[in-house]
N, C-alpha and C positions, 0 to 999 in steps of 0.2 A: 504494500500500500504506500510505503513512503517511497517507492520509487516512480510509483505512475502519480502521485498526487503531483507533480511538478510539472511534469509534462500537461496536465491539465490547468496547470497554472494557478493549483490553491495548496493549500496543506494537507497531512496523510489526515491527522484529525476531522476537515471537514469533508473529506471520502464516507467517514462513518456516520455521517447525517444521510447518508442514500444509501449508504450499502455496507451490511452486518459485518461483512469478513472478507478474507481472500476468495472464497470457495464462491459468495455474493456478486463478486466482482464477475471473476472466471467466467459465469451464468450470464452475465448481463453484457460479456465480451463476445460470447459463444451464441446469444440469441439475436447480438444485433447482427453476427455472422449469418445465424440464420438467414435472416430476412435479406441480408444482399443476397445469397444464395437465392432463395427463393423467386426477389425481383428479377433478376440474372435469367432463371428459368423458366420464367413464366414469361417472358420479351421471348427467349428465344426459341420456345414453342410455340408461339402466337402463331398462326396460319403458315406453320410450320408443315414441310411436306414427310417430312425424318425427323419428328421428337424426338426421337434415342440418340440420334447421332447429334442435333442438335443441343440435346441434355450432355452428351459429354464432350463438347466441344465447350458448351461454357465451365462445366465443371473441373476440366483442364485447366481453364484461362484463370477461373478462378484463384484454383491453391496456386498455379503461377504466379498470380500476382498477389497474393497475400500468406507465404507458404508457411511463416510464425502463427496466422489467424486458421490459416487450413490445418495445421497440425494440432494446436489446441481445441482446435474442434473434434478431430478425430481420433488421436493417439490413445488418449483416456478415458477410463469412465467417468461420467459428470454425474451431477444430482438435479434430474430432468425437472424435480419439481423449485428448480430453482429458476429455469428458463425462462423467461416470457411465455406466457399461454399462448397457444398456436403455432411458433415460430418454427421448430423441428416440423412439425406436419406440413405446414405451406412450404416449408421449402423439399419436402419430401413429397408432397403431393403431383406433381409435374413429371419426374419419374414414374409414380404408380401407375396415372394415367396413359401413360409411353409404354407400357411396357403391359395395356390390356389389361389393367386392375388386376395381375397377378401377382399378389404379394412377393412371394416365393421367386418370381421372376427378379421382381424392382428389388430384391437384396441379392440376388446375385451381379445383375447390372451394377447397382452400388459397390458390393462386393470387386468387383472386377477393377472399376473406374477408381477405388481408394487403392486398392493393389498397383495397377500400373501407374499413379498417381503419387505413391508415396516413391515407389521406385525408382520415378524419374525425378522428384526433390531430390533424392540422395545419393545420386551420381549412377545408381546403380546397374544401367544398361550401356555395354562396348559401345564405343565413340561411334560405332559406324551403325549400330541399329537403328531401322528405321519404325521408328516410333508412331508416326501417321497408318503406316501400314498394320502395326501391331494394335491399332486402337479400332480400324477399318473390321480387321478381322473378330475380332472381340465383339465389338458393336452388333458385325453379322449375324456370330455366332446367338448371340443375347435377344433378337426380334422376339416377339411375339409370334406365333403358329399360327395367327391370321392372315400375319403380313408373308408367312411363306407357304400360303394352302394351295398357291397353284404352283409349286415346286414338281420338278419329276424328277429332283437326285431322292434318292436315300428310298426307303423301305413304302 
């Protein structure tokens, strides 16, 4: 507390007139994450032709451009009821719909997109992979079985 009071431009004391603790703080860093998140994904499925591919192109760009706000959001377990009301759902909610209201689907999607997502925060793919390609295939692989019903590969 007494290191973000400053940067906010008052004392760590008057932090504790809004917010109980560190764990208070954390919650109200992680929900306004939410909500960019959400705004983020809710633009760019709007008359969107590829929600999925569109969902994880912002969610790239995202922890790209905020990879200390993307990983406090994700690394840990939090105390959901410390969140803002709503804020995890709206911003989860644009995936579920993407992904045919299949729960089961939208966390492996998720699952996939923080996987290759923390990976490439942390240097963790040879210089020379192509990473557009690795998220194309993923993407694919992740559709919804509506969007592939008139396929004639597979069984």
């Amino acid at each position: 507390m007494r290191r973000v009071a400053p940067s906010l431009g008052i004392r760590a004391p008057s932090l504790y007139k809004h917010l109980s603790d560190k764990d208070a703080l954390e919650a109200a860093i992680i929900s306004t994450g939410f909500e960019d998140q959400a705004a983020r994904f809710e633009a760019a499925t709007e008359n969107c032709q590829d929600p999925l591919d569109a969902l994880a192109r912002a969610y790239r760009e995202f922890a790209g451009q905020h990879p200390h706000l993307y990983r406090l959001m994700t690394e840990r377990a939090f105390n959901r009821e410390l969140l803002a009301p709503g804020s995890e759902e709206r911003a989860a909610r644009p995936l579920y719909q993407a992904t045919g209201e299949n729960l089961d689907l939208a966390r492996a999607a998720w699952a996939f997109a923080y996987g290759m997502t923390t990976l490439e925060l942390n240097g963790r793919f040879p210089p020379d992979a192509d990473l557009d390609a690795a998220w194309r295939h993923g993407i694919d692989a992740l559709r919804p079985a509506a969007s592939t019903a008139g396929s004639t590969d597979g069984p």
